[in-house]
Z-matrix of the N, CA and C atoms (Angstrom, degrees):
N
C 1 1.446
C 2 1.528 1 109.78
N 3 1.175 2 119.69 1 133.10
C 4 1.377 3 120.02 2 176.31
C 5 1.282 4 137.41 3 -101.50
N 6 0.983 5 130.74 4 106.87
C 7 1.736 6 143.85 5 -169.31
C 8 1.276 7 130.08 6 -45.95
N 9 0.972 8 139.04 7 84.44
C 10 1.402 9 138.81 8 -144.65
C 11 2.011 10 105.68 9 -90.54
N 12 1.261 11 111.25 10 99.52
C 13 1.158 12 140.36 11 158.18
C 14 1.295 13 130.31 12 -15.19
N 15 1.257 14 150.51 13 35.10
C 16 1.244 15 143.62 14 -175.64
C 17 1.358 16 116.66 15 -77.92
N 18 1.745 17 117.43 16 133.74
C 19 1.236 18 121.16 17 168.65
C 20 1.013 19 146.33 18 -117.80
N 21 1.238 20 160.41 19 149.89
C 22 1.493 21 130.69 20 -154.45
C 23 1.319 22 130.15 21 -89.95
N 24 2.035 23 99.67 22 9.50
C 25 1.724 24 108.11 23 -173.60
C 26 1.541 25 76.26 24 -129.74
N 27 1.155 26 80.88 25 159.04
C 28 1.821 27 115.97 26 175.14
C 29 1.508 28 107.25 27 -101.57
N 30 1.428 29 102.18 28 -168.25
C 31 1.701 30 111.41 29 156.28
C 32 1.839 31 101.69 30 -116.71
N 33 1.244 32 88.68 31 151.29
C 34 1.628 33 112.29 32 -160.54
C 35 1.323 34 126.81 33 83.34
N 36 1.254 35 120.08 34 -6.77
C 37 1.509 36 117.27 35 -174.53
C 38 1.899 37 99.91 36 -90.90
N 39 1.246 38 94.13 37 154.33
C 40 1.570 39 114.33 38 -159.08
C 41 2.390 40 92.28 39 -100.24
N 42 1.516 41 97.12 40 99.90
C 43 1.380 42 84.57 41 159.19
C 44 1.373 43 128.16 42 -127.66
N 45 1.633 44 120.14 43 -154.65
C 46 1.114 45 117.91 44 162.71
C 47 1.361 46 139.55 45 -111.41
N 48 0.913 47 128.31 46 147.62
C 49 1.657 48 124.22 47 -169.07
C 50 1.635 49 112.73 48 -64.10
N 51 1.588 50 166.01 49 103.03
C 52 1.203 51 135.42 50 -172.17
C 53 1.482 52 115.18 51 -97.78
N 54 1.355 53 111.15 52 -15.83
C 55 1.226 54 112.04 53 169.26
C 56 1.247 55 131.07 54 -150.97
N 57 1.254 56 145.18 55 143.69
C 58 1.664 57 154.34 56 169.31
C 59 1.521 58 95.35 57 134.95
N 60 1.947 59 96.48 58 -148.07
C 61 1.525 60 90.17 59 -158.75
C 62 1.592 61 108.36 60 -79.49
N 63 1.203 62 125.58 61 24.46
C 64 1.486 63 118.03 62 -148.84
C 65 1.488 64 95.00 63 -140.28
N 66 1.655 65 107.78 64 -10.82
C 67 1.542 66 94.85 65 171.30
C 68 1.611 67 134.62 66 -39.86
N 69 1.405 68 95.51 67 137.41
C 70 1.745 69 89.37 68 165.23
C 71 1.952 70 85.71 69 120.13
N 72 1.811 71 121.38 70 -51.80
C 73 0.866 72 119.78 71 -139.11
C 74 2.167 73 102.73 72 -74.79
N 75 1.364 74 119.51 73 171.31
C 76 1.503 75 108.34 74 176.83
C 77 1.888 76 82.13 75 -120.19
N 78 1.412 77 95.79 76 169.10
C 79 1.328 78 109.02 77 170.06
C 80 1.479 79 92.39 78 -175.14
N 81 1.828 80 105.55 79 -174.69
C 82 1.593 81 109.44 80 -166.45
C 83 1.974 82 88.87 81 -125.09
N 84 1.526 83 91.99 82 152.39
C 85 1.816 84 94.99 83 -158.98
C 86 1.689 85 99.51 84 -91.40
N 87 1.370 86 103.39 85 121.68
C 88 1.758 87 117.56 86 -178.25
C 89 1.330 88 119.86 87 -54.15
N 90 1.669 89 103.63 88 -55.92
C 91 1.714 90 122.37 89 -154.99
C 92 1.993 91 82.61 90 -139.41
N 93 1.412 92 93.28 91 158.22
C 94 1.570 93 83.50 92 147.82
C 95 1.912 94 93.74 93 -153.85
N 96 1.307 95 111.39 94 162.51
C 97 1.449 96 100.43 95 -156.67
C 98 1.779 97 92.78 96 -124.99
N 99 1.684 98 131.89 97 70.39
C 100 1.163 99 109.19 98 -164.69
C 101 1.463 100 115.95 99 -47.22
N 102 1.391 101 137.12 100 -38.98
C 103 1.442 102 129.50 101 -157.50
C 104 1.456 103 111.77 102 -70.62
N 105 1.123 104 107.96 103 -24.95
C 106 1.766 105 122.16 104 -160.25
C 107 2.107 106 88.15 105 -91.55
N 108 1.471 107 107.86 106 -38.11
C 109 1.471 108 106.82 107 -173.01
C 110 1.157 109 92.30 108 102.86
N 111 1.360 110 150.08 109 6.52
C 112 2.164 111 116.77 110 -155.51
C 113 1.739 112 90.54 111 -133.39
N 114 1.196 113 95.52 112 169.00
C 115 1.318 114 109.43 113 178.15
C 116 1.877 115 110.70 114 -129.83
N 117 1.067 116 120.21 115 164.37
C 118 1.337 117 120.45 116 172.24
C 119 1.313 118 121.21 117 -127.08
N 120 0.797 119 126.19 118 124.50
C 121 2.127 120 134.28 119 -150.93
C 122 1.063 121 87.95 120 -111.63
N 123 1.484 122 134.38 121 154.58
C 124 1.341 123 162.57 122 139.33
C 125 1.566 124 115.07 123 -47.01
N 126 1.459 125 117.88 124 125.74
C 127 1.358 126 106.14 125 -161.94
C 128 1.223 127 132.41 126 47.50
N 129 1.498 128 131.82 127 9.83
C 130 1.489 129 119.62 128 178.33
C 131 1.696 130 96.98 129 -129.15
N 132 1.610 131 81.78 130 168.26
C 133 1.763 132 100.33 131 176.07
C 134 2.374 133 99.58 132 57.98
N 135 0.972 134 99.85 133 46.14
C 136 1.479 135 104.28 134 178.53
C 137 1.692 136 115.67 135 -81.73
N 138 1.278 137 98.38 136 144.61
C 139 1.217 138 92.93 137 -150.95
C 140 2.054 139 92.49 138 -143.23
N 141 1.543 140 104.83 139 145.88
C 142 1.451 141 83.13 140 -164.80
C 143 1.885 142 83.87 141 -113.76
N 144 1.560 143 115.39 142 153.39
C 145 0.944 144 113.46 143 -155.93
C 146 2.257 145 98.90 144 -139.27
N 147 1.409 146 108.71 145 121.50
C 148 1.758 147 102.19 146 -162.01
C 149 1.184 148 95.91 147 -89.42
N 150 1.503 149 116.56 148 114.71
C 151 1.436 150 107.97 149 154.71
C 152 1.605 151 126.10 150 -113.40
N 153 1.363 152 126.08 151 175.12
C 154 1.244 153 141.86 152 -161.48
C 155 1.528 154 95.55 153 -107.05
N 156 1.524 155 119.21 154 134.83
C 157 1.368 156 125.99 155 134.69
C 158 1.418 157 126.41 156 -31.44
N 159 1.773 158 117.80 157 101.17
C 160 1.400 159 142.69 158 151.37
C 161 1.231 160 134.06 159 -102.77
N 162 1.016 161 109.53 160 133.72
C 163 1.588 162 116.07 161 175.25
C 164 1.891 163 105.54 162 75.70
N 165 1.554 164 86.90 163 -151.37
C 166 1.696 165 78.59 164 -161.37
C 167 1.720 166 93.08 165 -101.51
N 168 1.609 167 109.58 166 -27.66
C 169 1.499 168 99.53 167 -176.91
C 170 1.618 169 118.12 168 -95.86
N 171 1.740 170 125.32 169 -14.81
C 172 1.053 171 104.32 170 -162.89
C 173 1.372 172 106.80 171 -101.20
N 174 1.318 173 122.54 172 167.94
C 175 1.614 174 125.77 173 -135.60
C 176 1.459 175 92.28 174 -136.78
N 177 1.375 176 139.69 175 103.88
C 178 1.152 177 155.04 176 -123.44
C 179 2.018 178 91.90 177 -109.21
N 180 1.147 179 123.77 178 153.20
C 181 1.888 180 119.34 179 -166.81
C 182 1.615 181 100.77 180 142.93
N 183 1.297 182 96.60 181 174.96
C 184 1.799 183 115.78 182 -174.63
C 185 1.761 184 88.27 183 -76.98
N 186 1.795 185 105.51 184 137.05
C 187 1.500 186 105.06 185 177.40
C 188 1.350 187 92.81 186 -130.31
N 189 1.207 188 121.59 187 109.74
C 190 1.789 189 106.73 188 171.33
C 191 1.514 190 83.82 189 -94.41
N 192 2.048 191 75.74 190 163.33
C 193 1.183 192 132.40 191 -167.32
C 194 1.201 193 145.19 192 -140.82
N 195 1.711 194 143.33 193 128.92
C 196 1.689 195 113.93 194 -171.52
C 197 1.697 196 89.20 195 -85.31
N 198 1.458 197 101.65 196 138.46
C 199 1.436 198 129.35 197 136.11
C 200 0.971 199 139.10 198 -61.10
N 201 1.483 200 138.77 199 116.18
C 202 1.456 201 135.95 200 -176.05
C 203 1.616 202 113.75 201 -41.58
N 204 1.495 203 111.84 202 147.40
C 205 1.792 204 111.77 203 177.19
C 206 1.578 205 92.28 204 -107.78
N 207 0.801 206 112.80 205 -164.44
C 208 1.372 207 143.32 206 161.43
C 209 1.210 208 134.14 207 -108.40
N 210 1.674 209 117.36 208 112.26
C 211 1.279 210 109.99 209 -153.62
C 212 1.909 211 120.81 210 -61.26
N 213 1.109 212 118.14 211 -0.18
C 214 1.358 213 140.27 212 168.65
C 215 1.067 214 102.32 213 -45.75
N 216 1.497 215 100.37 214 -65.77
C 217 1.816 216 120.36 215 -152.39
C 218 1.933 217 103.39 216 -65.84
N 219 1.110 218 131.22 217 -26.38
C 220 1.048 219 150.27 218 153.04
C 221 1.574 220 155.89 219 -32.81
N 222 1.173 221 138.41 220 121.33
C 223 1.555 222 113.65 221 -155.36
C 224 1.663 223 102.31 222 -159.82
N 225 1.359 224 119.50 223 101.93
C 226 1.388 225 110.66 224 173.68
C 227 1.477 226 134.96 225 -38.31
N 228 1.051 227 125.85 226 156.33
C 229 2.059 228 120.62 227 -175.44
C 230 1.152 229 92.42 228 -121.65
N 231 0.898 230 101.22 229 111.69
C 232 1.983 231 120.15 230 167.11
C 233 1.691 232 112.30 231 -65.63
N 234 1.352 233 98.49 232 131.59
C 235 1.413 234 94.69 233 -177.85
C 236 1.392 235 132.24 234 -43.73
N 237 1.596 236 91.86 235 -56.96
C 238 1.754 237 124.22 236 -159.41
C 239 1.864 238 87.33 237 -59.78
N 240 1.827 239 105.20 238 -64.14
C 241 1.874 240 125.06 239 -157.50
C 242 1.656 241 91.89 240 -56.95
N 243 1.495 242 118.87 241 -40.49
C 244 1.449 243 119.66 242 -153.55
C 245 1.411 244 103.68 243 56.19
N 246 1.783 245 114.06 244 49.15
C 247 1.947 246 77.87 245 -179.89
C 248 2.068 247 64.60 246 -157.10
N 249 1.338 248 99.37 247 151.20
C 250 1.618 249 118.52 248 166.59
C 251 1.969 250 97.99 249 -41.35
N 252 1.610 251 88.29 250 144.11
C 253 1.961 252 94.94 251 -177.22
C 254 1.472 253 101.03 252 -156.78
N 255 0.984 254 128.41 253 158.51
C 256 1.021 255 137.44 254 169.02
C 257 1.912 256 115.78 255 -98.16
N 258 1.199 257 99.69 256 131.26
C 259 1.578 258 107.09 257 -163.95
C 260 1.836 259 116.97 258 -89.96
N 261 1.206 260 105.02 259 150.19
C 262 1.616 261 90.84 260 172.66
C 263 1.579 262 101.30 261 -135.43
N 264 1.472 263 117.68 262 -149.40
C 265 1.409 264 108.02 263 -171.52
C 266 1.631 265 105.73 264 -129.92
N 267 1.334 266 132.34 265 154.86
C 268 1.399 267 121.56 266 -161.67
C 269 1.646 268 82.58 267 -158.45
N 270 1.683 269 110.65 268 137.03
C 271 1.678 270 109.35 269 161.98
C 272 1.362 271 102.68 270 -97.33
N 273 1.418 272 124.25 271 152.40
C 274 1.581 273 141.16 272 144.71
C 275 0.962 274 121.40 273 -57.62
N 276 1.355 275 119.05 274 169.36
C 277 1.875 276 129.61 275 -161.65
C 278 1.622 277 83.17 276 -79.20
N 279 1.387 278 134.24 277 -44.47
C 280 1.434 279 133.54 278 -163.97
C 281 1.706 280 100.10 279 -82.64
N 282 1.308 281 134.49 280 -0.12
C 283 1.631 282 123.47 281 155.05
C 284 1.344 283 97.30 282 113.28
N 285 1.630 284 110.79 283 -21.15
C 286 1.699 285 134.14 284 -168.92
C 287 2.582 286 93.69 285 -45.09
N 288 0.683 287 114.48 286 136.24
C 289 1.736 288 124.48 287 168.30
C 290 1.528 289 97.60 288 -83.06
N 291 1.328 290 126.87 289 155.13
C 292 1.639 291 125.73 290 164.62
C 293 1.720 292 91.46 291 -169.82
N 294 1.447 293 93.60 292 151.73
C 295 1.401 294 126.37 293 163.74
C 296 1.671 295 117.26 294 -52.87
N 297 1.026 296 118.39 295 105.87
C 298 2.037 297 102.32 296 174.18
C 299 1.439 298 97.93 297 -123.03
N 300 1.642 299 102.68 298 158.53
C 301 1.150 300 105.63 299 161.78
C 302 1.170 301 125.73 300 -76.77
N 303 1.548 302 119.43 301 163.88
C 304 1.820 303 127.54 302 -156.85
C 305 1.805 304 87.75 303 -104.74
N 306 1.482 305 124.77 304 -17.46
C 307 1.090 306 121.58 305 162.66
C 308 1.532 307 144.98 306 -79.32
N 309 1.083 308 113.49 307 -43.79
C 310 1.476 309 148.07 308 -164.56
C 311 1.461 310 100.14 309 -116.02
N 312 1.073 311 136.22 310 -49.86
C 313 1.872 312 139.09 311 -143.97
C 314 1.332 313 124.63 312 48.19
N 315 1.490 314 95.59 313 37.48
C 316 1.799 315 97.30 314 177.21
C 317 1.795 316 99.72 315 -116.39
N 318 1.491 317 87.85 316 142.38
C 319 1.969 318 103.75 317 -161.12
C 320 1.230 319 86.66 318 -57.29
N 321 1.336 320 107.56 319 159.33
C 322 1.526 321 130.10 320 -171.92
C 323 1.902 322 89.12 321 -91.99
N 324 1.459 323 94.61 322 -70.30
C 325 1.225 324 120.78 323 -175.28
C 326 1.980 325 114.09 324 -24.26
């Protein structure tokens, strides 16, 4: 039976880093990978990666890259707080589910 994964960041939402070498930094979320747990931030967790000349077009050199985090390491930025929050879940008058903050109560979403 398979376990169905829910996480508390999306892709596109803008968070914050809370821990490793990149703490402190915000960025907006690329990929997010529920099974694996990690997410991939824009500009963060960069990572430089050596590759070899293949094929006829690609051009072999140092390629950085973001590296997946861990969704742990991680923390949404609330619009209204502007500051990392922890999210909970709230329905609309229309039945609609959304993200709110656990601070403020303004939808993340």
């Amino acid at each position: 039976m398979a376990v169905r994964t829910v996480l508390p960041i999306r892709k596109n939402d803008l968070i914050m880093v809370m821990a490793g070498k990149d703490r402190g930094k915000r960025g907006k979320v690329l990929r997010v990978n529920p099974k694996a747990g990690t997410v991939v931030v824009e500009r963060i967790n960069v990572v430089k990666r050596h590759t070899r000349p293949g094929g006829v077009s690609q051009q072999g050199g140092i390629i950085e890259k973001e590296s997946p985090l861990h969704v742990s390491n991680v923390m949404v930025i609330c619009s209204r707080c502007d500051r990392p929050v922890r999210t909970g879940h709230s329905f609309l008058a229309d039945g609609k589910k959304v993200r709110v903050c656990k601070q403020c109560g303004e939808t993340v979403d």
